[in-house]
DSSP file (Angstrom, degrees, kcal/mol; ACC not computed):
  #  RESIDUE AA STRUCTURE BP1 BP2  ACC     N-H-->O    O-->H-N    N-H-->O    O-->H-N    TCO  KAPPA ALPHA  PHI   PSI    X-CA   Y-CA   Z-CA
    1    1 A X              0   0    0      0, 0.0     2,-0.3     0, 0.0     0, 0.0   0.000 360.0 360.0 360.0 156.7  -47.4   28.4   -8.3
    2    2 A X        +     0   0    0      2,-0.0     2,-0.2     0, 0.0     0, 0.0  -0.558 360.0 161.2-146.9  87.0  -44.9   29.1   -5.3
    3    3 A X        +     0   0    0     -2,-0.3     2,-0.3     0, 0.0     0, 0.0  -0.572   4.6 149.5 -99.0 164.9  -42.2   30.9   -5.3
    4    4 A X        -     0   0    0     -2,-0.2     2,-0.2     2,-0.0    -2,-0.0  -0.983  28.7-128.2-169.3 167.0  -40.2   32.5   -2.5
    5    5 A X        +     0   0    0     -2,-0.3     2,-0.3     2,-0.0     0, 0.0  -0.543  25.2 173.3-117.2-161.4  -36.5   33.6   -1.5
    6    6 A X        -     0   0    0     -2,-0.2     2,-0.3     2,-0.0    -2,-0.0  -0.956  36.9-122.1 172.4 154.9  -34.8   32.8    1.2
    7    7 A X        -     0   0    0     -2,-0.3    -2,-0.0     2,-0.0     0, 0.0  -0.891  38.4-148.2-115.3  86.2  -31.0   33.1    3.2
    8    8 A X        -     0   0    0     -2,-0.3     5,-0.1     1,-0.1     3,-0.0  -0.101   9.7-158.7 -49.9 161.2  -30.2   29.4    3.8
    9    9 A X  S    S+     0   0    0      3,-0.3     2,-0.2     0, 0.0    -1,-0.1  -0.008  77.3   7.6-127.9  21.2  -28.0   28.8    7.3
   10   10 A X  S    S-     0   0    0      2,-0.1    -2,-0.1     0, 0.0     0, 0.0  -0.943  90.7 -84.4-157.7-154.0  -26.9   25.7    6.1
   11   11 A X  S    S+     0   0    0     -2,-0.2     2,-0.4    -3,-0.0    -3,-0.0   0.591  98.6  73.5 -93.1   0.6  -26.7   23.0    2.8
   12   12 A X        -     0   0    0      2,-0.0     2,-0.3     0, 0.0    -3,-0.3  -0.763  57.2-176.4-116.5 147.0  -30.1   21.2    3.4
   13   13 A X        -     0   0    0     -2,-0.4     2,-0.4    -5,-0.1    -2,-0.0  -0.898  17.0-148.4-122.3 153.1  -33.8   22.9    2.5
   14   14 A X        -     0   0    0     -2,-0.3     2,-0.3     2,-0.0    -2,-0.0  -0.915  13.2-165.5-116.7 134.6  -36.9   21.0    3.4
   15   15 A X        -     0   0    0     -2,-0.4     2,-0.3     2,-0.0    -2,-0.0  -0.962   8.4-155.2-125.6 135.2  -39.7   22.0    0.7
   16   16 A X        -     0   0    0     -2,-0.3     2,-0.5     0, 0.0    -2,-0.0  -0.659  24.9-148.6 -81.8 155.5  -43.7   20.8    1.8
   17   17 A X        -     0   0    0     -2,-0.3     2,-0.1     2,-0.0     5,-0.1  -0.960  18.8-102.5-112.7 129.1  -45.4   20.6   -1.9
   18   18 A X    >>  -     0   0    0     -2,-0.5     3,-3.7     1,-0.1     4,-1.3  -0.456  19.6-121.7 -59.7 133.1  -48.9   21.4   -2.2
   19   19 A X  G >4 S+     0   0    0      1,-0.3     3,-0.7     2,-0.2    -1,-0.1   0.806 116.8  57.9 -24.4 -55.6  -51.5   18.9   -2.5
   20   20 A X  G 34 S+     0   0    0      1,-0.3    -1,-0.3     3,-0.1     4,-0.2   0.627 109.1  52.6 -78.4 -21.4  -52.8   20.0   -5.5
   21   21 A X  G X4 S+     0   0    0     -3,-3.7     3,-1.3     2,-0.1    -1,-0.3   0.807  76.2 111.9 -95.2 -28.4  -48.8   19.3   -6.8
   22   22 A X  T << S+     0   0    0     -4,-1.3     2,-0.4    -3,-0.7     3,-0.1   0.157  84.4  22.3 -32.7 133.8  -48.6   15.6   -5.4
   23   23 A X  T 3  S+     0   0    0      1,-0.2    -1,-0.2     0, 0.0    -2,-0.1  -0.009 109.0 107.2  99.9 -55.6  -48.4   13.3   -8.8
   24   24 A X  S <  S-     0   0    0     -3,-1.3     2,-0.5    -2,-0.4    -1,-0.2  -0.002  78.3 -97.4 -82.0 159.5  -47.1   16.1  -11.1
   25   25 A X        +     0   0    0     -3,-0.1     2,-0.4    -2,-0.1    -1,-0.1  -0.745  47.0 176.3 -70.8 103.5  -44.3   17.3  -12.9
   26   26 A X        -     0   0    0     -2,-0.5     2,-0.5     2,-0.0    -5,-0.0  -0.877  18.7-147.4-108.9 128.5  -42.6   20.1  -10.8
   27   27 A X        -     0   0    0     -2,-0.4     2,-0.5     2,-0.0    -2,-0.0  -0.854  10.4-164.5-128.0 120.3  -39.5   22.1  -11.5
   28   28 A X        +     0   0    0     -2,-0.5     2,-0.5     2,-0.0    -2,-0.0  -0.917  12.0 173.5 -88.5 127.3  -37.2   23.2   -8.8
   29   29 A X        -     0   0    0     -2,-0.5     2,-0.3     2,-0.0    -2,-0.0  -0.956  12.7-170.5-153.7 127.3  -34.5   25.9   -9.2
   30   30 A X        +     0   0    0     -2,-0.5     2,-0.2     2,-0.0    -2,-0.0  -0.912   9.8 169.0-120.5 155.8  -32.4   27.6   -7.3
   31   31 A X        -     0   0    0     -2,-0.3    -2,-0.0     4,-0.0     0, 0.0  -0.958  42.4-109.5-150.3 127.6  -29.8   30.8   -7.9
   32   32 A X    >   -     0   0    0     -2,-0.2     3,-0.6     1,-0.2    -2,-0.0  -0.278  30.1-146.7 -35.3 122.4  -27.7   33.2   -6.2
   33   33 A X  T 3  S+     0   0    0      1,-0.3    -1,-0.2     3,-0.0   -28,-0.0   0.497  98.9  47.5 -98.9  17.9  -29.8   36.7   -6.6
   34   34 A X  T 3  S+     0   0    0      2,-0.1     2,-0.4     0, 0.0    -1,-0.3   0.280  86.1 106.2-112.1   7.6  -26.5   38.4   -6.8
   35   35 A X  S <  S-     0   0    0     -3,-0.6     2,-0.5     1,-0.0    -4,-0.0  -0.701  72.7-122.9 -59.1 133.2  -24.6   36.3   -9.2
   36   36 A X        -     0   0    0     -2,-0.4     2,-0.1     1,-0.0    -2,-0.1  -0.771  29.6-135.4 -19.7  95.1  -24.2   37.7  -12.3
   37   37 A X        -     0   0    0     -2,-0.5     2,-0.3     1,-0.1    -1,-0.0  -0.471  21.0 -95.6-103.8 164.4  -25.6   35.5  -14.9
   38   38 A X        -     0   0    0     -2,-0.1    -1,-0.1     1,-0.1     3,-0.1  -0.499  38.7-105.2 -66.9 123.8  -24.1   34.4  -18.4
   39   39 A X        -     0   0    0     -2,-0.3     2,-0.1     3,-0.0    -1,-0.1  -0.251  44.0-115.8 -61.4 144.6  -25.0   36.2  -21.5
   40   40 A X        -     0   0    0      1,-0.1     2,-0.4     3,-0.0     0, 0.0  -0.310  40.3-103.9 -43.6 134.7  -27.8   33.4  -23.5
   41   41 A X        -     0   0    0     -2,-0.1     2,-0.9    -3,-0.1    -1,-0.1  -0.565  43.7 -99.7 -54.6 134.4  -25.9   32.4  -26.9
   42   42 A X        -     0   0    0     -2,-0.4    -1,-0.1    -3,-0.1    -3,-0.0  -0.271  43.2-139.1 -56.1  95.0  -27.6   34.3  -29.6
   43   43 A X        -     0   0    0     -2,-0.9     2,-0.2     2,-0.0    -1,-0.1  -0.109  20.8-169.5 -50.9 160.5  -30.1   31.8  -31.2
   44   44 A X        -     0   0    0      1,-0.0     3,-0.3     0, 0.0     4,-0.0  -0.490  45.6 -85.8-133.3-147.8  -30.7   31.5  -35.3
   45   45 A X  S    S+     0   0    0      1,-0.3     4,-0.1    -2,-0.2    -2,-0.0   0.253 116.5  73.8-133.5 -28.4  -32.9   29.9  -37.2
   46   46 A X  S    S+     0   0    0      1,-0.2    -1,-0.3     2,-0.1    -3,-0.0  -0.146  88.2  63.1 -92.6  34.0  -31.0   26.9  -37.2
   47   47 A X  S    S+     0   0    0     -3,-0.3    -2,-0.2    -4,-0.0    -1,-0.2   0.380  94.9  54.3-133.1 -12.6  -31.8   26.2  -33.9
   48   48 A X  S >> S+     0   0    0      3,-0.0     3,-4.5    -4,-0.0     4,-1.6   0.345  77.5 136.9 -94.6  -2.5  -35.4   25.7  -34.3
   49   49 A X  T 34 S+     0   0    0      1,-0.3    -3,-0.0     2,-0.2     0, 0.0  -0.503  78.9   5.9 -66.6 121.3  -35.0   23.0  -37.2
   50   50 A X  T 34 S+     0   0    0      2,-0.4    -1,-0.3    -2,-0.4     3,-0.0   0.213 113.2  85.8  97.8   9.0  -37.3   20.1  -36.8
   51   51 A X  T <4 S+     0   0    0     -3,-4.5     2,-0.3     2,-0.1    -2,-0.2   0.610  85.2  54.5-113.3 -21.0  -39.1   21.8  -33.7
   52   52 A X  S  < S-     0   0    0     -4,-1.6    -2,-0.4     5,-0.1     2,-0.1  -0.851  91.4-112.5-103.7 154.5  -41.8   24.0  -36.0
   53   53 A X    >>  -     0   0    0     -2,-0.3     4,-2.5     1,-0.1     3,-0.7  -0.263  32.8 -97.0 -70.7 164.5  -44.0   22.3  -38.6
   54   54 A X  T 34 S+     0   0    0      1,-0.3    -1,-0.1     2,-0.2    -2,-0.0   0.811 127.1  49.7 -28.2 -44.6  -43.8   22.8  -42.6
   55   55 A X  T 3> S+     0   0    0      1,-0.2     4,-0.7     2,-0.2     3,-0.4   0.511 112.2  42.1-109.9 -15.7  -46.6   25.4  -42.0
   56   56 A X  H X> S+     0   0    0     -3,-0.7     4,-2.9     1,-0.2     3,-0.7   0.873 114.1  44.4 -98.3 -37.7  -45.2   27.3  -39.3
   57   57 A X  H 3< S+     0   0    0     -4,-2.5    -2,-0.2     2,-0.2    -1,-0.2   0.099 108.8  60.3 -87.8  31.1  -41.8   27.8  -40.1
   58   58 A X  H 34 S+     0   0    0     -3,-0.4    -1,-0.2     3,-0.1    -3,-0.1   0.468 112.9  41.2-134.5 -39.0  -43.1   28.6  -43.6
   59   59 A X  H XX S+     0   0    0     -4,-0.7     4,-5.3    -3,-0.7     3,-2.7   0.893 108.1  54.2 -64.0 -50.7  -45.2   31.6  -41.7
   60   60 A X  H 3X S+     0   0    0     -4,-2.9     4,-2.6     1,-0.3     5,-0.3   0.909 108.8  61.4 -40.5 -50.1  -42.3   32.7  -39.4
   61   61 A X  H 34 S+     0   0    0      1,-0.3    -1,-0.3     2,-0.2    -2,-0.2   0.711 109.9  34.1 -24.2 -45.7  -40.7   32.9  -43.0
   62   62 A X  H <> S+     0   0    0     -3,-2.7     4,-2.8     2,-0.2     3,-0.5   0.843 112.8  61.1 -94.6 -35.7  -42.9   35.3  -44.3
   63   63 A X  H >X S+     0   0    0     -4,-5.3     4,-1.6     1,-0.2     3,-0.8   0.961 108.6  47.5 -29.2 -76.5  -43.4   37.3  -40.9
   64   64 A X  H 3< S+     0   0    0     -4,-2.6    -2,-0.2     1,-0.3    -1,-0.2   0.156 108.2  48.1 -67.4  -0.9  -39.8   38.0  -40.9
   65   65 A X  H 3> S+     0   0    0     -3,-0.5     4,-2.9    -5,-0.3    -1,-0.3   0.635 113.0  54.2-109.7 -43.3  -39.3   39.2  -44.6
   66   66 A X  H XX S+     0   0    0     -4,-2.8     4,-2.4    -3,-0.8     3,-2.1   0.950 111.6  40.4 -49.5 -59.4  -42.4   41.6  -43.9
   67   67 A X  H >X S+     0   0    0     -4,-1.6     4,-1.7     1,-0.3     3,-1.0   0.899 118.4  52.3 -79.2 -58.4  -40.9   43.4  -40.5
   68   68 A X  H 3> S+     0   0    0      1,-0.3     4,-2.1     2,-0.3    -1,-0.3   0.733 110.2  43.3 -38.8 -42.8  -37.6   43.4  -42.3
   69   69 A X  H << S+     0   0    0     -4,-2.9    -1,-0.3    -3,-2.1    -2,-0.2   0.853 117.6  45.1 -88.6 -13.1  -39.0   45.1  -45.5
   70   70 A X  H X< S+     0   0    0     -4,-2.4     3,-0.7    -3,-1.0    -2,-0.3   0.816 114.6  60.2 -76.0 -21.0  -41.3   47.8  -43.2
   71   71 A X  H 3< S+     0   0    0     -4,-1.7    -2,-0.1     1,-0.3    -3,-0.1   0.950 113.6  25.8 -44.0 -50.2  -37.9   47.9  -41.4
   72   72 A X  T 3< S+     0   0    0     -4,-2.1    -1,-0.3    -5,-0.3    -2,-0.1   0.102  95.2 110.4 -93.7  34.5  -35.7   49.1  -44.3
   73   73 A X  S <  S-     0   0    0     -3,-0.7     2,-0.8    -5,-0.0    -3,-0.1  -0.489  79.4-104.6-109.6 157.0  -38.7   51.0  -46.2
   74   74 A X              0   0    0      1,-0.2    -2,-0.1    -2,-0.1    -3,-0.1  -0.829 360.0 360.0-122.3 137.9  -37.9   54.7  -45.9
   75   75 A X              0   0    0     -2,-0.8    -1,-0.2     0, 0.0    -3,-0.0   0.135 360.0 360.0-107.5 360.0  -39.8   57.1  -43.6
């Protein structure tokens, strides 16, 4: 992996790629490191429908009533 920052002096960057990256899927991304960024939308539960199997979202299930009931248990 290769990250770096930088103060462009104009609009244009030239990136070299590594050999070893030639062929491949690569993802570039660039950001102001003083912007401010926008709070994430809160995900639920409904947002992961049709992306976990029967058998995983059947665990998550069961996780997530356990830590809830050692949550509320009383100490």
């Amino acid at each position: 992996m290769v990250r770096t920052t930088l103060i462009p002096d104009n609009t244009h960057i030239e990136l070299d790629i590594p050999a070893e990256y030639v062929g491949r899927e690569i993802e570039i991304t660039y950001a102001a490191l003083d912007e401010k960024t926008l709070p994430s939308k809160k995900k639920t539960m409904a947002d992961f429908l049709g992306i976990l199997s029967d058998k995983s979202a059947k665990e998550l299930h069961a996780h997530v009533k356990k830590i809830r009931n050692e949550w509320e248990r009383g100490i």
